[in-house]
VEXDREN-2710 file (C-alpha; in Angstrom, 1 decimal):
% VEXDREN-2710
k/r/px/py/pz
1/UNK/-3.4/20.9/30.1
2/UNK/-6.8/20.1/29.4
3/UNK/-8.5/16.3/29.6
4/UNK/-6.7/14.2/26.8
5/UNK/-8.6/13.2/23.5
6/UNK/-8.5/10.3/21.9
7/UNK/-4.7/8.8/20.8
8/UNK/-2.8/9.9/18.2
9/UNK/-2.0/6.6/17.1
10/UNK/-3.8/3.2/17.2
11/UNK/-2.3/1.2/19.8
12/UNK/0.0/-1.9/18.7
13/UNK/-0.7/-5.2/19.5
14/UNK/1.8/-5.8/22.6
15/UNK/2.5/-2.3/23.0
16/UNK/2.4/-0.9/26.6
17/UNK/0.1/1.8/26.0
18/UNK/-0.5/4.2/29.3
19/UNK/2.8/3.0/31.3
20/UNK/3.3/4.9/34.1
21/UNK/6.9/6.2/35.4
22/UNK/7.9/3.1/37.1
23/UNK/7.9/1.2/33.9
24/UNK/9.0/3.6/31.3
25/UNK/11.8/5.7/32.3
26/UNK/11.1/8.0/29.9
27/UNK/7.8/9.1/31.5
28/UNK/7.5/12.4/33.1
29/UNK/11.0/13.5/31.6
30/UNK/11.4/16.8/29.6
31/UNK/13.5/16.8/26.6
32/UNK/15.5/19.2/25.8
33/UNK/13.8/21.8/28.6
34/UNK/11.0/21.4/26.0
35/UNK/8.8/18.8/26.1
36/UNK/7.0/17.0/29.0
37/UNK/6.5/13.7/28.4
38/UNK/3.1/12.6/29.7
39/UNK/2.4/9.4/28.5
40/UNK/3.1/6.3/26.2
41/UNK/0.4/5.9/23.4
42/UNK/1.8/3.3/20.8
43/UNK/5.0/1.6/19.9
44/UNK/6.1/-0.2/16.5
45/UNK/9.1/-1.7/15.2
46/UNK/11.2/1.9/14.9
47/UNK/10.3/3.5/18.2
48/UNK/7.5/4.5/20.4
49/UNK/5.3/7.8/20.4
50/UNK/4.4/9.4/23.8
51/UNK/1.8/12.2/24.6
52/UNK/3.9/15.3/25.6
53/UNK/3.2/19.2/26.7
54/UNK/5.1/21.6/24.9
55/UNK/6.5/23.5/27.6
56/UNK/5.6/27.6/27.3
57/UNK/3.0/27.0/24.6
58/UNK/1.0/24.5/26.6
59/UNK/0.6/22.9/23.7
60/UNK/-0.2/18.9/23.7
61/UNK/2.3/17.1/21.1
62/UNK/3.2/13.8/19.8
63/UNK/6.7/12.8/21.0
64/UNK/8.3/9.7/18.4
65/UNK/11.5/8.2/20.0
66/UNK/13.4/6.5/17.7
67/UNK/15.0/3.3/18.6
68/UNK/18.2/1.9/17.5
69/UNK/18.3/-0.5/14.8
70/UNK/21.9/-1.8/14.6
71/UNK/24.9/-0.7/17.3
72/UNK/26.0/1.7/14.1
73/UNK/25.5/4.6/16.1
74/UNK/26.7/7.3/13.5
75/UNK/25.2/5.2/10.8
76/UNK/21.7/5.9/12.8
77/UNK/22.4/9.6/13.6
78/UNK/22.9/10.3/10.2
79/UNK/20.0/8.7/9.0
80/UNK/17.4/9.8/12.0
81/UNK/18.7/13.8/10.9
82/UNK/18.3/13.2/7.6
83/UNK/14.9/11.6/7.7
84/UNK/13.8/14.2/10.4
85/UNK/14.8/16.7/8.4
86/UNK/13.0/15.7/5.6
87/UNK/9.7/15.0/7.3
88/UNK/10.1/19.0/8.6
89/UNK/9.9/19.9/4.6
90/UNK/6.4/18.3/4.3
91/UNK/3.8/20.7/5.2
92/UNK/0.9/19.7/3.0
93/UNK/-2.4/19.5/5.1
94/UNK/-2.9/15.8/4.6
95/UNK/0.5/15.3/6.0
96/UNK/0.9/15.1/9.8
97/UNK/3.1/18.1/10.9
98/UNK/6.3/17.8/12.2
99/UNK/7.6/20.6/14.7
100/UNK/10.6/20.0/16.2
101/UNK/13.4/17.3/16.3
102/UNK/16.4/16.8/18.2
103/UNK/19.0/14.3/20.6
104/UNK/19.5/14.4/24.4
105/UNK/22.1/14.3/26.3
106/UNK/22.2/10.7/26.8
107/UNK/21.1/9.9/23.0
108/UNK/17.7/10.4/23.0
109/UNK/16.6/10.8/19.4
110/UNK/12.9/12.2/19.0
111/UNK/10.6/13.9/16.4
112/UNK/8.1/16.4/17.8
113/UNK/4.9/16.3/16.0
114/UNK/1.2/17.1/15.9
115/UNK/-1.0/15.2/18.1
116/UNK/-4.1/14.2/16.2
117/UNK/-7.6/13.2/17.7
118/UNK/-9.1/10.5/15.7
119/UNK/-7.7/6.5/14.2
120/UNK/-6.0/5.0/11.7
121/UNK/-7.7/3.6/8.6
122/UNK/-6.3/0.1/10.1
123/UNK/-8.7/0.4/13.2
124/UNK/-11.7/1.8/10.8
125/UNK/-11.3/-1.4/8.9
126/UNK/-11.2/-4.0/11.8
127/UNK/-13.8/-2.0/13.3
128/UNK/-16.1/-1.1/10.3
129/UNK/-15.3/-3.2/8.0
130/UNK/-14.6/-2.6/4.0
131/UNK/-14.9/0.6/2.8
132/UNK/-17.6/1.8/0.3
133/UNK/-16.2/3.1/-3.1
134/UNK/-16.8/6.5/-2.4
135/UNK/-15.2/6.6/0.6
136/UNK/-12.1/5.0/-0.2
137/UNK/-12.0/6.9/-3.3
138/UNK/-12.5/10.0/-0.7
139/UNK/-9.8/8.9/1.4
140/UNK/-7.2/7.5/-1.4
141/UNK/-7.3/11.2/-3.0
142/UNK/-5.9/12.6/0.2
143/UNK/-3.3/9.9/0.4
144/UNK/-2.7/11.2/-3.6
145/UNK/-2.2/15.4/-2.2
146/UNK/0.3/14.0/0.2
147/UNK/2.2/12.1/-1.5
148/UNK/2.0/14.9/-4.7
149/UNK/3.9/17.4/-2.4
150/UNK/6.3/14.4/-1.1
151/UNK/7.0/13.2/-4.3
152/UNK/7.7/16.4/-6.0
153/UNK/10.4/17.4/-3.6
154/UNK/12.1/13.7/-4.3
155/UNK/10.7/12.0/-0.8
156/UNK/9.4/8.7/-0.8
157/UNK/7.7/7.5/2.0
158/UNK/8.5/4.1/1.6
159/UNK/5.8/3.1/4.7
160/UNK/2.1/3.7/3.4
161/UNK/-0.1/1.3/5.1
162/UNK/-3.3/1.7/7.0
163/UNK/-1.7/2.4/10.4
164/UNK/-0.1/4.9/8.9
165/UNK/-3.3/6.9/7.7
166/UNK/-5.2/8.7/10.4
167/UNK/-8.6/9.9/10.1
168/UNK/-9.8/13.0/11.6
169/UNK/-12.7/15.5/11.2
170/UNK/-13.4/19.1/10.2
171/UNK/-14.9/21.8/11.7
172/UNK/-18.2/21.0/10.3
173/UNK/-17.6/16.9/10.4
174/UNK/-15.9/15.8/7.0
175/UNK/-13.4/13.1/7.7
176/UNK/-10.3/14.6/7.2
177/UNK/-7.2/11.9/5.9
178/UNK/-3.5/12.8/7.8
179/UNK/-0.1/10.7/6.6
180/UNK/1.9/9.7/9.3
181/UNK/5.2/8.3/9.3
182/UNK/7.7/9.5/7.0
183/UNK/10.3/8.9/9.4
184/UNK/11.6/6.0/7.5
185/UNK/11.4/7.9/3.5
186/UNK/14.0/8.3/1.0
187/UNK/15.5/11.3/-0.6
188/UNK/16.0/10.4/-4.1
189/UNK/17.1/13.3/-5.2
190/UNK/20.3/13.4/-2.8
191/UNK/23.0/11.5/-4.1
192/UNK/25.2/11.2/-1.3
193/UNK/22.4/9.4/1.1
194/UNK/23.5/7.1/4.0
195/UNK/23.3/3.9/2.0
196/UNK/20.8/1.4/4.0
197/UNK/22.7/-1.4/5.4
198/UNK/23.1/-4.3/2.6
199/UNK/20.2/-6.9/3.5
200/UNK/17.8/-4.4/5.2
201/UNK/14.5/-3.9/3.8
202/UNK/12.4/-1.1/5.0
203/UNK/8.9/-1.6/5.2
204/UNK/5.6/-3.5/5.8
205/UNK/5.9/-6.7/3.8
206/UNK/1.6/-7.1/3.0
207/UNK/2.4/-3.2/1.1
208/UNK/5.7/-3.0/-0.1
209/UNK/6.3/-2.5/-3.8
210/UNK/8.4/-5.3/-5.4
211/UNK/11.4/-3.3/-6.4
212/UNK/11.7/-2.4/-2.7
213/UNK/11.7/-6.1/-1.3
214/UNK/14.6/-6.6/-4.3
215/UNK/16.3/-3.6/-2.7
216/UNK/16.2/-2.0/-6.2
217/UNK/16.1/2.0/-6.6
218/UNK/13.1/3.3/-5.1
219/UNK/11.1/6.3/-6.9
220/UNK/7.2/7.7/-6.1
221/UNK/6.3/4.8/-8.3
222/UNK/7.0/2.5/-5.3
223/UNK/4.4/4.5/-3.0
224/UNK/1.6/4.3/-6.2
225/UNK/2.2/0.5/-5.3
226/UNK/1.5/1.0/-1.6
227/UNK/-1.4/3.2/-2.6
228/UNK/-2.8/0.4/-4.6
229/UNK/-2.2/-2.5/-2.0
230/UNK/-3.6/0.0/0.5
231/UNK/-7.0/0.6/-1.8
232/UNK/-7.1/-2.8/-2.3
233/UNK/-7.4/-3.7/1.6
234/UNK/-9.7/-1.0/2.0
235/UNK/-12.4/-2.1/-0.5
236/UNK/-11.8/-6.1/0.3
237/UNK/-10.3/-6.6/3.7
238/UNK/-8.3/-8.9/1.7
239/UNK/-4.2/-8.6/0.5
240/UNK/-4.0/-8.3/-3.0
241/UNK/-1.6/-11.6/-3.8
242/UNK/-3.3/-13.9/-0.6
243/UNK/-3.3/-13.8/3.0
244/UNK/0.2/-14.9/4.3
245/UNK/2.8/-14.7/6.5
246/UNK/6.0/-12.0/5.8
247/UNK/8.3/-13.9/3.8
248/UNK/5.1/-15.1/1.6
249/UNK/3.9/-12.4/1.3
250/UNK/7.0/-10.8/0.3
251/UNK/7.7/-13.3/-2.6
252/UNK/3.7/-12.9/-3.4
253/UNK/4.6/-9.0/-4.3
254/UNK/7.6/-10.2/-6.6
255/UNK/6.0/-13.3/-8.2
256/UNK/2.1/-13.7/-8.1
257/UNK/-0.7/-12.1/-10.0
258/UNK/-3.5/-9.8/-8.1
259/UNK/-6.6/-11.5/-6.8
260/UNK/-9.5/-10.3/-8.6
261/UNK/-12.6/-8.8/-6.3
262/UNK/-14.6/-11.2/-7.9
263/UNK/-13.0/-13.3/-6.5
264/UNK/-11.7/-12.1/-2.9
265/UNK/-15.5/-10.9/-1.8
266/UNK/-17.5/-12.1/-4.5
267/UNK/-19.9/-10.5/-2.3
268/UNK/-19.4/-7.0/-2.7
269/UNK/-19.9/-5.0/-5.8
270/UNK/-17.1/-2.9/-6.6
271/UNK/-17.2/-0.9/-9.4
272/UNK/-15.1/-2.6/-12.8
273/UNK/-12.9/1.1/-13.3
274/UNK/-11.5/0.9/-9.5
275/UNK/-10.3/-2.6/-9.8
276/UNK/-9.0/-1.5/-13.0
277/UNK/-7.3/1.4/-11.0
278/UNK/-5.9/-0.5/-7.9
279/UNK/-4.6/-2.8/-10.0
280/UNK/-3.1/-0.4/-12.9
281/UNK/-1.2/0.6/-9.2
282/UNK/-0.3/-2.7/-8.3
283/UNK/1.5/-3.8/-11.8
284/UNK/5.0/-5.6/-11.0
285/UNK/6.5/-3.6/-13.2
286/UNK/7.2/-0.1/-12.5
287/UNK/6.6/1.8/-15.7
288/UNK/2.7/0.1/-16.2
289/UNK/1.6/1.9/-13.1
290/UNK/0.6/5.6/-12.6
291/UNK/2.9/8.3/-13.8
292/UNK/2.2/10.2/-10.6
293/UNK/-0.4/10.7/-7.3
294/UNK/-1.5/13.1/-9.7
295/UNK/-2.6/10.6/-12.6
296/UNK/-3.6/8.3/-10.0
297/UNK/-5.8/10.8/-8.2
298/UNK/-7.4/12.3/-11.9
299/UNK/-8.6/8.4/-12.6
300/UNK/-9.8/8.1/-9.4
301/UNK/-12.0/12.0/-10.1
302/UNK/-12.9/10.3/-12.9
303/UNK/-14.3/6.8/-11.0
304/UNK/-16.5/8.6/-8.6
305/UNK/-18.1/10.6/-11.3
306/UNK/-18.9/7.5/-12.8
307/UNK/-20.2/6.1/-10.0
308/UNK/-22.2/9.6/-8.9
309/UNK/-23.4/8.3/-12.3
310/UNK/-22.4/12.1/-13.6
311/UNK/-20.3/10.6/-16.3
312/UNK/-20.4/7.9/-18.9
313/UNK/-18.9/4.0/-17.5
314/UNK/-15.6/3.6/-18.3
315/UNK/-15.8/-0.1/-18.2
316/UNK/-12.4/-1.4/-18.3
317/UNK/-12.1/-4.3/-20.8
318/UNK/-9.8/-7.5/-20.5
319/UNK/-7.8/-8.1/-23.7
320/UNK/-5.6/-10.4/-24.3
321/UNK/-5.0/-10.8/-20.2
322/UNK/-4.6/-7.6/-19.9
323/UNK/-7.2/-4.2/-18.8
324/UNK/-7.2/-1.4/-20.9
325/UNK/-8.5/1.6/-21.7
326/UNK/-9.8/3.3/-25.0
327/UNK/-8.0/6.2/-26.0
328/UNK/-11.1/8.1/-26.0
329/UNK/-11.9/7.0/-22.4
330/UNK/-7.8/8.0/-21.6
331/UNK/-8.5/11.6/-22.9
332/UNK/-11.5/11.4/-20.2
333/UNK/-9.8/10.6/-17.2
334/UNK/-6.5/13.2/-18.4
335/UNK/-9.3/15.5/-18.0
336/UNK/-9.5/15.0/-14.1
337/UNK/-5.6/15.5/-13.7
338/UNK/-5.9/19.2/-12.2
339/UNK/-7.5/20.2/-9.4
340/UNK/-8.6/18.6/-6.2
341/UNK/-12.0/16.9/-4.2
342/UNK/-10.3/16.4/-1.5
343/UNK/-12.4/18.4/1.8
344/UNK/-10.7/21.3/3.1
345/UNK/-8.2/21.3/4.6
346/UNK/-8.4/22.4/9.0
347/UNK/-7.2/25.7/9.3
348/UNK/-3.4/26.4/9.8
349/UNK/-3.3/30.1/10.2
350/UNK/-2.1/31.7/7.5
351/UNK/-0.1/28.8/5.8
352/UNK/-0.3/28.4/2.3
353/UNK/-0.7/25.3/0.7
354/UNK/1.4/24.6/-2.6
355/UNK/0.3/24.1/-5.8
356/UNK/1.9/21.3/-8.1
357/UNK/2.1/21.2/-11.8
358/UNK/0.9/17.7/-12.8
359/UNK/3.6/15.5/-14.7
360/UNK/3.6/14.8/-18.3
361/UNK/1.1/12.1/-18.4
362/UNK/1.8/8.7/-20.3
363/UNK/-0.8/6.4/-21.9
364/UNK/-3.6/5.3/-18.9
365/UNK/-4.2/1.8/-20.4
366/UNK/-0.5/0.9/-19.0
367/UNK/-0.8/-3.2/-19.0
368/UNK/-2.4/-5.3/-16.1
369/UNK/-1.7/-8.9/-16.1
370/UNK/-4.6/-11.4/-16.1
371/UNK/-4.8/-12.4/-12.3
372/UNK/-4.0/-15.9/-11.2
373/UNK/-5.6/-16.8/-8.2
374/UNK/-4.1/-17.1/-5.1
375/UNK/-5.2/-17.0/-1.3
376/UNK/-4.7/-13.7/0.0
377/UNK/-1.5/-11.9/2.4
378/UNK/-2.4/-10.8/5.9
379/UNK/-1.2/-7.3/7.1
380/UNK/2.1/-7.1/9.3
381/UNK/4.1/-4.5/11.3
382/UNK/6.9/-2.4/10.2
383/UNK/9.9/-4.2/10.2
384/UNK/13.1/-3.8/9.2
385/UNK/13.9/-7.3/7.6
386/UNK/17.9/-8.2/8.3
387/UNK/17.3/-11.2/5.6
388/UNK/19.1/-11.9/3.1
389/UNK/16.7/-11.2/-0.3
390/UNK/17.3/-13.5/-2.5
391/UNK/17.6/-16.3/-0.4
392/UNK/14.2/-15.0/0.8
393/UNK/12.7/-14.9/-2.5
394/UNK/14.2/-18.4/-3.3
395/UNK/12.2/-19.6/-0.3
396/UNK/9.3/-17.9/-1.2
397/UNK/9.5/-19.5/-4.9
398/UNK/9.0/-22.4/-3.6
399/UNK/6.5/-21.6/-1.0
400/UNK/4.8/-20.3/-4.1
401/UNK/5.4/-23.4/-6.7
402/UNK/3.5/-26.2/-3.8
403/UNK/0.5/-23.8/-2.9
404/UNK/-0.1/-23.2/-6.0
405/UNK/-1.7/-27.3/-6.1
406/UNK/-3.1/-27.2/-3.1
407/UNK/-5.6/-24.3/-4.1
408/UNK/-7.2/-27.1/-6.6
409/UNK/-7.7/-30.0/-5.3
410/UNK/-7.3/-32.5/-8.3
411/UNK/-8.0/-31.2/-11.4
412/UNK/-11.1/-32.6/-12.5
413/UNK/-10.8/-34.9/-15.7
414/UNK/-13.5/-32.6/-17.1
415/UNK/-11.6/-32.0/-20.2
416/UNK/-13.4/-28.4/-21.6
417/UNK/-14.3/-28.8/-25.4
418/UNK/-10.5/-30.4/-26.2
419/UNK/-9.0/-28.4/-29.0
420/UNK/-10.5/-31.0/-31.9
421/UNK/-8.3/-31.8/-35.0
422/UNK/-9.7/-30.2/-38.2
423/UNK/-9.7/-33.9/-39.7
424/UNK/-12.9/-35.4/-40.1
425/UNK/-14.6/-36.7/-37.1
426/UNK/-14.7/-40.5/-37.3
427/UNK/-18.8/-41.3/-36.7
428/UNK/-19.7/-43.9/-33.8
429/UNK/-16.7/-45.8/-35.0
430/UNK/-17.2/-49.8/-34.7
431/UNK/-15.5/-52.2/-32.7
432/UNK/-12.9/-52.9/-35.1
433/UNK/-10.3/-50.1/-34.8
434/UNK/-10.2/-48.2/-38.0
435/UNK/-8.3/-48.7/-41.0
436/UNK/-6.0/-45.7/-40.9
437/UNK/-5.7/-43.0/-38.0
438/UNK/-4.1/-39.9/-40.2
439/UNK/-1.8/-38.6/-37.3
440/UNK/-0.9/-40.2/-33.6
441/UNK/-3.6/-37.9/-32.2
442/UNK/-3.4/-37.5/-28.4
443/UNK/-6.1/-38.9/-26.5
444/UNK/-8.6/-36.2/-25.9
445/UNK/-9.3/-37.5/-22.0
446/UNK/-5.3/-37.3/-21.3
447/UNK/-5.3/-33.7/-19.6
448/UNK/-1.8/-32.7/-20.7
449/UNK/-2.1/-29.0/-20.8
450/UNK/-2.1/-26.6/-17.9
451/UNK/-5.3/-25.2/-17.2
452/UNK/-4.9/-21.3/-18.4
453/UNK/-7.8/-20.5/-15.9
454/UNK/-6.7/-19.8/-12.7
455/UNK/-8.0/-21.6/-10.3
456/UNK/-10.5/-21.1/-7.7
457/UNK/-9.1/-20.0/-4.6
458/UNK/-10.1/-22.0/-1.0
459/UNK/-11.4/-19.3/1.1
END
């Protein structure tokens, strides 16, 4: 084989990337008188991926071995097939390319896959810092053709994050996005699914959608969420509800209102329209995000235009706590919905890429609550949370209800213009007290009310 390129996954913290034989027994094995394993290269919180030869193709692959997540053995060979066999239907460009999958002997379960040169969007970030618009809006379109051809064959990935993105390059140099990691998405179009253990949540707590921390019914609207948490990192280096740790920022997802840029990097200037879209993605409730990655990726056509300064602003307004769009400026961004900039695609042969009809597209000024502030959710590994969720979300609430204070330090008795009574105002009344007050009015320095501002976060 020739001299090995760069990983195909970042390494994780703790991981024991390059092991030789003596510590991994796994090392140097071939699997299923296929694959050689050559080497360790990361390891998260479902398994660990190895470098491997293909044996007769002398092709370099990338080897995921699942591990075990409960002592439920047929419980966890039904689901690694299913989920296997599901990632093997995926064969859109901007989706990593599963070969092969299969069990040993001795019950190794593995997924043989395409080994990538390049890193993840999480290493870009802590190496590069935010991303400019146009390159995020570059790289979230990609995300959007992936997750068109997942979604409209009923798989949710369940798992978007920026580990699981991986940036390569073209032929001639564009930067080319891959989705990795289906291996833990849902069919929901198969009715007879291996239920997911009662208590288990899926996921990576700083992106998961709210429904999926409830362990409600997921659909591609729970990915649009990701997307937007995702996008939001990307632009900010922020989470979108406060940096925390899991269980906060689990809670934050289900309970607290989105950060505004403004506020987490007053600093930057990102443009008005793609808060208003990671946010339209980030809405609690399911039905006021996106439709589809289709809708999602016309707004976002519709953004960089604007910001290529090729189209009219959009300019997002607030009303009435929420951001909207004009109809007029709706019938814009529909326009977007069909067709693609995302770079072409490397070649593979004579494969051919599907189409996919956009879905009927509902109103684009879906509502976005008015954000309180909060102090952002840091980023965390995949997990699979054994916790019971409502106890959790309990917790959380009132993790929630006592930050909340401690992000203003004592309200300041600055009491803005007091709501006056309509009754005429007494003139530099003398010392006597007057005659005849017409109601009990409260005293205008007694701050009873809650500020409706939110406050300003402690960075």
């Amino acid at each position: 084989m020739p001299p090995e390129p760069a990983s195909h996954r970042g390494a994780k913290p703790g991981s024991k990337v390059g092991a030789d034989a003596s510590d991994d027994p796994l090392i140097g094995r071939v699997l299923e008188n296929r694959y050689r394993i050559v080497r360790s290269l990361a390891a998260g919180g479902m398994g660990r991926v190895y470098l491997a030869e293909q044996l007769g193709l002398d092709r370099r692959v990338a080897i995921k071995v699942l591990t075990r997540q409960s002592d439920d053995d047929v419980r966890f060979r039904d689901r690694f097939f299913r989920e296997a066999k599901l990632s093997s239907k995926l064969t859109h460009p901007n989706t990593v390319r599963v070969y092969d999958y299969g069990r040993t002997d001795d019950d190794v379960f593995f997924i043989a896959m395409e080994y990538l040169e390049g890193r993840t969007l999480g290493a870009v970030l802590k190496n590069e810092g935010a991303l400019e618009p146009l390159r995020a809006i570059s790289l979230t379109l990609q995300v959007c053709a992936s997750l068109a051809e997942a979604h409209g064959i009923g798989v949710v990935h369940r798992d978007l994050k920026p580990d699981n993105l991986f940036l390569t390059r073209t032929a001639d140099g564009r930067e080319f996005l891959r989705v990795l990691d289906f291996g833990i998405a849902k069919d929901t179009t198969n009715a007879t699914e291996v239920p997911t253990q009662a208590g288990t949540v899926f996921g990576s707590p700083a992106y998961m959608s709210p429904e999926q921390i409830l362990e409600q019914d997921l659909s591609p609207k729970s990915d649009i969420y990701s997307v937007g948490a995702v996008l939001y990192r990307s632009l900010t280096l922020r989470q979108p509800h406060g940096e925390s740790n899991a269980i906060t920022a689990m809670a934050r997802h289900v309970l607290a209102d989105v950060v505004p840029f403004s506020v987490a990097r007053p600093d930057l200037k990102i443009p008005t329209t793609l808060e208003w879209i990671a946010r339209q993605c980030l809405s609690k409730d399911p039905q006021e995000r996106f439709v589809s990655a289709t809708e999602l990726a016309a707004a976002l056509r519709a953004c960089e235009l604007e910001i290529r300064g090729l189209v009219p602003k959009l300019e997002p307004r607030m009303e009435r706590g929420r951001m909207r769009l004009t109809e007029a400026q709706e019938a814009e961004v529909r326009r977007y919905e069909v067709g693609g900039t995302a770079p072409a695609a490397p070649s593979r042969g004579d494969a051919v890429v599907p189409t996919y009809v956009p879905e009927p597209s509902q109103s684009l000024s879906h509502t976005l609550r008015h954000p309180a502030v909060l102090v952002l959710g840091g980023m965390l590994p995949l997990v699979g949370l054994t916790l019971g969720v409502i106890v959790v979300l309990v917790i959380l609430l009132f993790a929630l209800v006592f930050t909340r204070p401690d992000a203003t330090p004592t309200p300041t008795p600055v009491p803005v213009p007091a709501v006056t009574q309509p009754t005429p105002r007494p003139v530099a009344p003398p010392p006597p007290a007057p005659v005849v007050a017409p109601a009990p009015v409260p005293d205008p320095v007694a701050p009873t009310p809650v500020p409706t501002t939110a406050p300003k976060p402690t960075t």
